[in-house]
KOLDRENMI-482841 format. One line per 3 residues: number of its first residue (from 1); their letters; for each residue x, y, z of C-alpha. Coordinates in steps of 0.5 Angstrom, whole numbers, plus 500, padded with zeros to 3 digits. Example, Ala and Ser with C-alpha at 12.3 -4.5 7.8 and 13.67 -1.06 7.14 Angstrom:
% residues 2
1	as	525:491:516  527:498:514
% end
This chain:
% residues 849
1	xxx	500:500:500  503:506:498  505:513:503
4	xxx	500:517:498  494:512:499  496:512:507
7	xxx	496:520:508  489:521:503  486:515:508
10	xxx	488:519:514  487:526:511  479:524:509
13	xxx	477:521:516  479:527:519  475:530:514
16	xxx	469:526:516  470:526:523  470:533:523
19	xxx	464:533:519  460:529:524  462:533:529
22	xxx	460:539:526  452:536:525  452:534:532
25	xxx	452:542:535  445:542:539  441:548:542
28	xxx	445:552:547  445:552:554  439:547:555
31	xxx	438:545:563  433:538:565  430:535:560
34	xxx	432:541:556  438:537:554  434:531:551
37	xxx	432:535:545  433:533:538  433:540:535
40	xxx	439:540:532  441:547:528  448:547:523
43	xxx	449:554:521  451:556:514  454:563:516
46	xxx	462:563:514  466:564:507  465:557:505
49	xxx	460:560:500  462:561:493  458:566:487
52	xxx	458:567:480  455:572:475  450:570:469
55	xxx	446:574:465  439:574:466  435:568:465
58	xxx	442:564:462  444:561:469  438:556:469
61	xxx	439:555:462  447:553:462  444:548:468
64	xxx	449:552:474  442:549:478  443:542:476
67	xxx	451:541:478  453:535:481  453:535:488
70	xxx	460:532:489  463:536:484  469:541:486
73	xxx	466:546:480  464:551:485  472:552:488
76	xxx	474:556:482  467:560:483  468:567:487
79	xxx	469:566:495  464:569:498  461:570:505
82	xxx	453:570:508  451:573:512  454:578:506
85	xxx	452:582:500  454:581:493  458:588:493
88	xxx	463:587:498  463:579:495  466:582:488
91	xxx	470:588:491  474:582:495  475:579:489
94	xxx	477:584:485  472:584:481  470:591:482
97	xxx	473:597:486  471:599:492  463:602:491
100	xxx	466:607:498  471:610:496  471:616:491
103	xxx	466:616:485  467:608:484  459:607:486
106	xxx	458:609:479  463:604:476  459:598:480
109	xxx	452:600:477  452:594:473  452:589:478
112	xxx	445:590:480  444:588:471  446:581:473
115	xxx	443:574:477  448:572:482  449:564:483
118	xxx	452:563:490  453:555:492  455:552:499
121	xxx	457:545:499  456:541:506  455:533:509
124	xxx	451:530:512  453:523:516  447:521:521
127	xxx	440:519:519  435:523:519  429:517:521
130	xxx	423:521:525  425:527:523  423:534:520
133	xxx	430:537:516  429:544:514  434:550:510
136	xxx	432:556:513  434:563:511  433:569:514
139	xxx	434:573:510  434:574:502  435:582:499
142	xxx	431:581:494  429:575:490  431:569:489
145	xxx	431:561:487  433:556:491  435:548:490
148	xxx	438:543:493  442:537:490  439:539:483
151	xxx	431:539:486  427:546:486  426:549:493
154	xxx	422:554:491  422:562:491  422:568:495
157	xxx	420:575:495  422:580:500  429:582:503
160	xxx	426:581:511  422:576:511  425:569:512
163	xxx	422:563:509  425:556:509  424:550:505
166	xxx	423:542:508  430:538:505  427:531:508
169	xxx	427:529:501  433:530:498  438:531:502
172	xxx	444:526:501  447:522:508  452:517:508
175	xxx	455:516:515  462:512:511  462:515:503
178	xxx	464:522:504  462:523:496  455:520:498
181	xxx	454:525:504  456:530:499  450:535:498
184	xxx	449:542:494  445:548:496  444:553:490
187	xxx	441:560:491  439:564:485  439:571:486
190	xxx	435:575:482  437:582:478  435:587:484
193	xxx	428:591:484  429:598:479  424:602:481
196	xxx	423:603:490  415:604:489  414:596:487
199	xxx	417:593:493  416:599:498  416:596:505
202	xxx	419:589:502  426:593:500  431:597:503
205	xxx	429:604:500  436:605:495  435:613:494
208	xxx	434:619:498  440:625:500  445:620:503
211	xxx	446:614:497  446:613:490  443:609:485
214	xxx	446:602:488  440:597:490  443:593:495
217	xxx	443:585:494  445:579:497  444:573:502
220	xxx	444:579:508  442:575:514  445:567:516
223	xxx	442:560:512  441:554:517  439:547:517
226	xxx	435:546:522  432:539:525  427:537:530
229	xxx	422:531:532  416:532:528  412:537:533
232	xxx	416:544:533  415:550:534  414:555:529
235	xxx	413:561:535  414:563:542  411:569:544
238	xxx	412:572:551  406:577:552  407:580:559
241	xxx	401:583:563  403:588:569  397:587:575
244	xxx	395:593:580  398:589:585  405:589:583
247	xxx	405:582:580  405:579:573  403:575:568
250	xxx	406:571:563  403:569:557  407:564:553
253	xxx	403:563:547  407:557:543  406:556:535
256	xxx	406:548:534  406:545:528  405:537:527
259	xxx	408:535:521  405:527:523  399:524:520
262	xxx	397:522:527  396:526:533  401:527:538
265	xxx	400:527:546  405:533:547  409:534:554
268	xxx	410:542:554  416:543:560  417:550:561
271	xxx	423:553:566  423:561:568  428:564:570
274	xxx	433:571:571  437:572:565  440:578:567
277	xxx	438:578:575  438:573:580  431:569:581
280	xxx	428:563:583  427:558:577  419:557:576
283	xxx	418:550:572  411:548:569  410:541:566
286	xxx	404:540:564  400:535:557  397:537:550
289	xxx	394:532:545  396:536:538  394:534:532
292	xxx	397:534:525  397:541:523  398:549:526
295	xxx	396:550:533  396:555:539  398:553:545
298	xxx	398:558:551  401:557:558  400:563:563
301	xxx	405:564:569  404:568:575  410:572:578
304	xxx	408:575:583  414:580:585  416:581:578
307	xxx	423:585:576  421:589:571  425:592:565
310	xxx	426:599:564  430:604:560  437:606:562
313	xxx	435:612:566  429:610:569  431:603:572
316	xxx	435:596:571  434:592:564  432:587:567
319	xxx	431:580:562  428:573:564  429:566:560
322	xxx	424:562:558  426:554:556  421:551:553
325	xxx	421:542:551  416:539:547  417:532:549
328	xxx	413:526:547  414:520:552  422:519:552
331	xxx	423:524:547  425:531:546  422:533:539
334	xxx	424:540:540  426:546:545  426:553:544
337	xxx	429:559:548  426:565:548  429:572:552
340	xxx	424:577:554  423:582:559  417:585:563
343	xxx	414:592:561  408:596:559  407:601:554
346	xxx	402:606:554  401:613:551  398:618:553
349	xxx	395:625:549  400:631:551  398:636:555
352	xxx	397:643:551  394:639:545  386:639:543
355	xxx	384:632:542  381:632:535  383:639:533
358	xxx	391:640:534  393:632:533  390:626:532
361	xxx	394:621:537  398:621:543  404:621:543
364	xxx	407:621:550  411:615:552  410:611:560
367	xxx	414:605:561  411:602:567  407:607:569
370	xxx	413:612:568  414:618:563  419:617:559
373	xxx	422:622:555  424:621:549  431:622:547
376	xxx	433:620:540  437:619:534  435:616:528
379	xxx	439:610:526  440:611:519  443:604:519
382	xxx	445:599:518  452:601:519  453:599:512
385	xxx	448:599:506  453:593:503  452:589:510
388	xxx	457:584:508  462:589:511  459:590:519
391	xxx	459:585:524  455:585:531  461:587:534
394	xxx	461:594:530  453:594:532  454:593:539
397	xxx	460:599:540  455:603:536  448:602:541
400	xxx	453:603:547  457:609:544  449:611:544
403	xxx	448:609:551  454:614:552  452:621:549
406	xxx	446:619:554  440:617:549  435:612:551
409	xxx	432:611:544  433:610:537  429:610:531
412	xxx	429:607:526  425:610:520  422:609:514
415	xxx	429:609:510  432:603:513  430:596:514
418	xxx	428:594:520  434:591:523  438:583:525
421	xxx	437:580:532  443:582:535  441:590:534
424	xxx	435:588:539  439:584:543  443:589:545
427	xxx	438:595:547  434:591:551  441:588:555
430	xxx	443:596:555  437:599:556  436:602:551
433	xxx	429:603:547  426:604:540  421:607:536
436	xxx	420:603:529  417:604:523  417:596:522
439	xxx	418:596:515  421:602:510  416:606:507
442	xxx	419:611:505  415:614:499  408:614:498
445	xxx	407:610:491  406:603:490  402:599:488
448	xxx	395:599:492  391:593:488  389:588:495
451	xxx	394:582:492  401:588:493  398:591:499
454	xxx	397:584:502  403:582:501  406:589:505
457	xxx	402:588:510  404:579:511  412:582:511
460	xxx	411:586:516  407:582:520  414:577:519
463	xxx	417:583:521  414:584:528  413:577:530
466	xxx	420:576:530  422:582:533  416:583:538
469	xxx	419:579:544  424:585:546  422:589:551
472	xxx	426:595:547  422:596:542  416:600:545
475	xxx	413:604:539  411:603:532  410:607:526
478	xxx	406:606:519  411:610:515  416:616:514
481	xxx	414:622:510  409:618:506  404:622:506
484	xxx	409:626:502  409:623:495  402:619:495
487	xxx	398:620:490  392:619:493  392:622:500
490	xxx	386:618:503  388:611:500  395:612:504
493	xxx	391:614:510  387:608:509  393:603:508
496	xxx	397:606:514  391:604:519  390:598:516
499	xxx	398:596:516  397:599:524  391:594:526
502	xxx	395:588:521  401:589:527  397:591:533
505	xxx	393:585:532  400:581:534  403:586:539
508	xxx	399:591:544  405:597:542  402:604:541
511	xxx	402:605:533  403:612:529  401:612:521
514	xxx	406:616:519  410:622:521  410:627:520
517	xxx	403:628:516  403:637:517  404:637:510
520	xxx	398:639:505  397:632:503  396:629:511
523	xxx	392:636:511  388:634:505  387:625:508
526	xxx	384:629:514  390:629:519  391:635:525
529	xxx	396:641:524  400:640:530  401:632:529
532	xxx	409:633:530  415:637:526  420:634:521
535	xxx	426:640:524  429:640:517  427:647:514
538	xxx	433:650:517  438:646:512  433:645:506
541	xxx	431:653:506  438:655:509  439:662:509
544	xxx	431:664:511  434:663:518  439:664:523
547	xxx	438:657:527  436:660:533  430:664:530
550	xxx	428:659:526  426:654:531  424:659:536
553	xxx	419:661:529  418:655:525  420:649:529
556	xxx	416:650:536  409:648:538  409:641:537
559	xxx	408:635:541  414:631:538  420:631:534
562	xxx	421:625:530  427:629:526  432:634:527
565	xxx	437:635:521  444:638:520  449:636:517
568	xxx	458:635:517  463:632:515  468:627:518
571	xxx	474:627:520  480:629:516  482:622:518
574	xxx	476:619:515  476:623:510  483:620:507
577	xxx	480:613:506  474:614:502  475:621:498
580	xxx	482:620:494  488:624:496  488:629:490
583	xxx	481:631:491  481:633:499  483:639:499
586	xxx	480:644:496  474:640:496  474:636:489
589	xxx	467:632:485  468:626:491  465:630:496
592	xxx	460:632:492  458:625:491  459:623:498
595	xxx	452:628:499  457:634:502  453:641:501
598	xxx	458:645:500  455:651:500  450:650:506
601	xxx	456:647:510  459:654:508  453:658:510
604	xxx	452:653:517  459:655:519  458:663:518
607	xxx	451:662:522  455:659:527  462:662:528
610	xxx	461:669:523  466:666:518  466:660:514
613	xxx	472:657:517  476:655:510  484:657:513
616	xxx	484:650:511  482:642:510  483:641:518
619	xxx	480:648:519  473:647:516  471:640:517
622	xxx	472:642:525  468:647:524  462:644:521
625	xxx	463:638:526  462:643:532  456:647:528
628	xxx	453:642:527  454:641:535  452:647:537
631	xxx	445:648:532  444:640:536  445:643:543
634	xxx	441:649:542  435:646:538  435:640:544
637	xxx	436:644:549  429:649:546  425:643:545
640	xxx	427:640:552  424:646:556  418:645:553
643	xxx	417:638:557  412:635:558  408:638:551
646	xxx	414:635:547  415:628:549  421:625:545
649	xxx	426:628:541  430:624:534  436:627:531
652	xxx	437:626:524  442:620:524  446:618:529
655	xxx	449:614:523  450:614:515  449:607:512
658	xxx	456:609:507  461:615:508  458:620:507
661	xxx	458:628:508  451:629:511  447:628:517
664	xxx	451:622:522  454:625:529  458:618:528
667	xxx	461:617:521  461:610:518  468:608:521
670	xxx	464:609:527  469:615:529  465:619:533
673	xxx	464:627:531  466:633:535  458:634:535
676	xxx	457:627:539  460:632:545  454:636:544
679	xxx	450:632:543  452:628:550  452:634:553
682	xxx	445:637:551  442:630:552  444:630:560
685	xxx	438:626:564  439:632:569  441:639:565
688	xxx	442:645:567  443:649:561  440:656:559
691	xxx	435:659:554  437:665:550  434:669:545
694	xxx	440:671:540  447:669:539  448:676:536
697	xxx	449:681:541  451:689:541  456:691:546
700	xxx	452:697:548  446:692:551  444:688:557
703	xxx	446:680:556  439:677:557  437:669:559
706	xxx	434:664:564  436:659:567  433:652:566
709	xxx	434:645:570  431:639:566  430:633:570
712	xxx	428:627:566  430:623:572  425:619:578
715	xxx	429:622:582  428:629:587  435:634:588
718	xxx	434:637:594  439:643:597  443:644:590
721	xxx	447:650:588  448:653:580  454:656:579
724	xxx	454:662:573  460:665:569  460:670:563
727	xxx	467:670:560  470:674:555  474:673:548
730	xxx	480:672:553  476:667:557  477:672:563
733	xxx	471:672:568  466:678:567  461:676:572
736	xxx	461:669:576  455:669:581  453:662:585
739	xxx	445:661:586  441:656:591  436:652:588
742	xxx	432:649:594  428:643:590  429:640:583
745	xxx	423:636:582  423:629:579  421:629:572
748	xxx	420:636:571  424:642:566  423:650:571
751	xxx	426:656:569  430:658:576  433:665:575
754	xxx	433:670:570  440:673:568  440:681:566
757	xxx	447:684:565  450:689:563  458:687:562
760	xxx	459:687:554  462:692:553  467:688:555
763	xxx	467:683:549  470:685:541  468:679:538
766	xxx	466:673:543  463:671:549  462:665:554
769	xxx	457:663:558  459:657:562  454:653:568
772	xxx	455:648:574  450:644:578  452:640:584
775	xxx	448:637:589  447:638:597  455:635:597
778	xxx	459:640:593  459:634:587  458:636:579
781	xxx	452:633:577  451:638:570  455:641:567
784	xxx	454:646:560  457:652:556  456:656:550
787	xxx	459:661:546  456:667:543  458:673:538
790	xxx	458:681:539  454:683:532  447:685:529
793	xxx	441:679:530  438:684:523  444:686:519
796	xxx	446:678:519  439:675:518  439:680:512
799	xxx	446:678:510  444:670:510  438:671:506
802	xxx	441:675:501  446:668:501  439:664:500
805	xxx	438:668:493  445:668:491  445:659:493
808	xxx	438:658:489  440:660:483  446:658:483
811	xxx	441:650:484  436:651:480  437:657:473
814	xxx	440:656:468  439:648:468  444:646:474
817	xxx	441:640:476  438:642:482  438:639:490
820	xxx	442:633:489  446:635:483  453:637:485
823	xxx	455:639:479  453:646:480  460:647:485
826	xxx	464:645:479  464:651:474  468:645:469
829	xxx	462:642:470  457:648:468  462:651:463
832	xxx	461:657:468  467:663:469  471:660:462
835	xxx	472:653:465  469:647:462  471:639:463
838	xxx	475:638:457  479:632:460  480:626:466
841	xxx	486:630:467  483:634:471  482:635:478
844	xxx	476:640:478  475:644:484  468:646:487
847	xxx	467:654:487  467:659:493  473:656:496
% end
């Protein structure tokens, strides 16, 4: 016998062995009977996949569906990883160029042409006998086809639904051939959607003023085989119910489906416990006769002193686990583990509103009984529109670096798609809460025959079912700016309340149609004038307004904010790893592609700082981080102090899906701006800050203002003292006096002192106004500053307006492109000043720089 042959015998059992081991991983963490179960689940995930280009229609007819399933074939395919997308697949390999980094999106816009192939190869060593084998996908973006071995699975539509297929038929096994356990999992991924309309809410949306013309695809979440006994589960829902006497109820309701001809005597064995907290374990067992089929079996279980789950700053996230076993005799057919936490959610109408008159719904938050504040930030995520290139470590950094600027809220809006399971998990550990449109509609065109809206009504039920266990999600809404664009103002309102009765009628969560419906169409459908406030004017009108005039003006007198928007741009640091080095500075076409508003940017760092910061690269990003900063905290702080009529707050984002130069307080390297400060800062549970009417002042009059205390805490702050400094340009101190502040009222915002000095005349060009809270010890428990500037409120108004004409007929006459267009920064481009693009040699720079 030959060495070769010895060595390729030991090298194929060591194959097999570790093969077999890999299909006997089980349930996790099982306890009791628990660890009978014959659930065992093998995840797909990694980069063993590979993938293929076809043109549309030929990898069906070339038989790529058809390949044998022990054939090596696929090894010289491209590699590719799932969860992942078919971007970062073919920009690993080499086939495209990063679709991040300078103008190379428009290079990429072929992919989305093409069907795509993605193969995995695996074994299968133990028998399957009274079993139920299924492939299971989470999730697909958008369409595909399935097969396994050569045999058609089926097809799919809708990238947030999962879906899964039964292989019990078709699956090669073979405990001592490795060929003959050899089996061929094919996925088709069909040419992406072209037009959001007709997949709106089944597909993340891929335009607005934050991406371009690239639609996403590929296998975004993991693939798993899946097996069990013939009764499983297909859902456990744990509805909580808090009791006036303090206790609890928990309401298991278990999906269970007999896969059997005949009926099956079902032993349920139920095990309660902390997860995150030290508890008594509360075990149940009891009997059910399920017969073939789909079933509902519900359990209740009282506690009698439960642990609730609460948002950070109104108490301990605390988390139970419920093990469940379905067993059969001496058999285990499957388990399930489910987190939960117990917390109630209730809304109630804001206080200065007129029911039916001014708004239409509540739209102030209690958890448990308790007015929760809402301090947000819209996720404008995933962190990648290309999902192949996060991770749930990128994801858990991002919801703890929200936790730290002191939000207790995040919002994903109707932009973005709903998220994966490890963004829930971790906000409900973290304490965190979200405020959901549950599917992205955000457009208010699709199709509005019954079979389409059918079908946007059951991938939202999906959506909401998987996600319904985690106490973080606390509100729901229908969509985002739809009323907006709809065609029909009352067929929109219909459809967004019938989506609300399709998702209440599987979670009693408070439900808002859409946001923010003050529009003329909301108007025209029948919703009230003071529903909430999109605080987007100041950007898109820049110029109407001086920032703090404008939400004193324009912005104010509404129950909620679900968005407020500025924008900045990254880092230097960031900006050199996706705008190409010879583009940097002056700022070249790549900023414009990355969504950069020149001209804005120019005109928020002159509202701010009375000069457009452009001494250098460093000079001006700096400042349009620390303006977006400073119109944040301002524009916050105004909001805050109209609590309790102004019930939540969402920032317009926290992060962007791709490197961009627009809306992100964190940059799409998770590198945290200038303005996260700011935003921390203003964001404090417990604020003392300062209500001004103006930045601008005269040397020659008084400096005016009050003082503010919010407390969005549970707490009452007894024998507090604030210190008040005025500095001037030299940070020398003009005025410095220290108030006594007898009482701070839990959940409360109070004016305490007001301020008239008369010292400016000490100031040239800027001034300082610096707080200090400490308790009845002498500790810091707040702390806030601001700047101001000596100048004319009037003559500086009148000078950004002038800048508003000068901005929009340089957007919009002489056949610009308008907003969105970034030509118009560029004279090569509109052949403006004697310049014109005559060669790729050229490095066009963007005018007023």
């Amino acid at each position: 016998m030959s060495k070769q042959y010895i060595s390729f015998k030991i090298l194929l059992l060591c194959i097999i062995i570790g093969l077999s081991t890999a299909n006997m991983y089980g349930q996790p963490n099982t306890t009791l009977s628990h660890q009978e179960s014959n659930q065992f689940e093998r995840d797909f995930s990694g980069m063993k996949w590979r993938m293929k280009m076809m043109l549309p229609g030929e990898g069906i007819k070339r038989g790529l569906h058809k390949l044998p399933s022990e054939d090596i074939e696929t090894l010289v395919w491209n590699n590719a990883e799932v969860p992942g997308d078919v971007y970062t697949d073919l920009w690993k390999a080499g086939a495209i160029e990063d679709p991040y980094f300078g103008r190379n999106s428009v290079k990429a816009q072929w992919v989305q042409q093409y069907e795509w192939w993605y193969a995995y190869q695996f074994q299968v060593t133990e028998g399957i006998e009274d079993q139920v084998v299924d492939i299971v996908f989470e999730g697909v973006d958008y369409s595909c086809e399935v097969w396994l071995n050569g045999h058609y699975l089926g097809k799919n539509e809708g990238a947030f639904s999962g879906f899964s297929f039964n292989v019990n038929d078709y699956l090669r096994i073979n405990n001592h051939d490795y060929l003959k356990g050899q089996n061929m999992l094919i996925v088709k991924i069909n040419p992406a959607p072209q037009v959001n309309a007709l997949v709106a809410g089944k597909k993340t949306p891929w335009f607005g003023d934050y991406w371009r013309d690239i639609a996403p695809m590929g296998i975004w979440r993991p693939v798993k085989m899946v097996r069990s006994g013939k009764v499983r589960f297909k859902d456990v829902y744990a509805k909580t119910k808090i009791n006036k006497n303090g206790s609890a109820d928990v309401t298991m309701e278990m999906t269970i489906e007999n896969t059997d001809d005949a009926s099956k005597k079902m032993n349920f064995i139920i095990s309660l416990e902390g997860k995150n907290f030290e508890s008594e374990k509360l075990e149940f067992n009891f009997n059910e006769n399920i017969t073939r089929g789909t079933h509902k079996v519900t359990k209740t279980i009282h506690i009698d002193n439960p642990k609730l789950w609460w948002p950070w700053d109104l108490g301990d996230p605390n988390l139970y686990q419920a093990k469940i076993s379905l067993k059969e005799g001496q058999v285990n057919h499957d388990i399930n583990e489910t987190t939960f936490g117990i917390r109630e959610v209730t809304s109630k109408w804001n206080p200065g509103f007129e029911k039916g008159v001014d708004v239409s719904f509540p739209r102030s938050t209690y958890i448990n009984g308790k007015f929760h504040f809402i301090r947000s930030a819209c996720w404008g995520g995933p962190p990648d529109i290309f999902v192949g290139r996060t991770s749930p470590e990128e994801y858990y950094e991002l919801i703890k670096m929200a936790k730290e600027m002191n939000m207790n809220n995040i919002r994903i809006f109707g932009w973005h798609p709903p998220e994966i399971p490890e963004f829930y998990q971790y906000a409900d550990e973290m304490g965190m809460t979200i405020w959901q449109d549950m599917i992205p509609l955000g457009t208010g065109n699709f199709p509005i025959d019954e079979e389409h809206v059918s079908e946007i009504f059951n991938e939202a039920v999906k959506v909401v079912k998987e996600r319904r266990n985690h106490p973080s999600l606390i509100m729901m809404e229908g969509g985002e700016e739809m009323m907006f664009r709809t065609r029909d103002p009352h067929a929109g309102r219909k459809f967004l309340e019938r989506l609300g009765d399709s998702l209440q009628a599987y979670v009693p969560l408070p439900y808002v149609p859409d946001s923010p419906m003050t529009d003329h169409v909301a108007q025209e459908a029948g919703f009230k004038p003071k529903e909430a406030v999109h605080a987007l004017r100041y950007f898109y009108d820049m110029g109407e307004w001086l920032h703090e005039d404008w939400y004193q003006t324009k912005a104010d007198g509404y129950p909620i904010v679900p968005e407020f928007a500025i924008t900045s741009v990254p880092s230097v640091e960031s900006l050199r790893k996706f705008i190409p080095e010879d583009e940097l500075w002056k700022p070249g076409l790549s900023w414009g592609h990355h969504w950069a508003d020149l001209t804005r940017l120019r005109m928020q760092n002159w509202d701010v700082f009375g000069d457009e910061m452009k001494g250098s690269l460093e000079e001006f990003v700096n400042a349009t981080q620390d303006a977006q900063g400073i119109i944040f905290q301002n524009g916050i702080e105004h909001f805050r102090r109209d609590k309790p009529s102004l019930s939540a707050i969402a920032l317009c984002h926290y992060i962007t899906y791709w490197p961009d130069m627009k809306w992100g307080i964190v940059d799409n390297y998770q590198k945290p701006k200038r303005s996260y400060y700011y935003v921390q800062k203003a964001y404090q549970p417990l604020l003392v800050n300062f209500e001004f009417k103006k930045r601008r002042w005269h040397t020659d009059e008084p400096f005016l203002g009050n003082i503010w205390v919010i407390n969005d805490f549970y707490t009452v702050y007894k024998n507090c003292t604030i210190n008040f400094t005025i500095k001037n340009d030299k940070k020398n101190t003009l005025f410095n006096k220290t108030y006594d502040v007898a009482k701070i009222d839990e959940n409360s915002a109070r004016k305490f002192f007001e301020i008239n000095q008369d010292i400016l005349g000490k100031v040239k060009e800027k001034f300082y106004v610096e707080l200090e809270l400490l308790d009845s010890d002498g500790n810091q428990i707040s702390h806030n500053d601001y700047f101001f500037l000596i100048g004319d409120q009037e003559v500086a108004t009148k000078h950004f307006q002038a800048w508003k004409e000068e901005r929009l007929k340089q957007e919009n006459e002489n056949g610009h492109g308008g907003y969105g267009s970034y030509y118009f920064f560029f004279d090569e481009f509109t052949r403006e000043n004697g310049k014109d693009y005559e060669s790729g040699t050229q490095t066009p720079r963007a005018k007023g720089f």
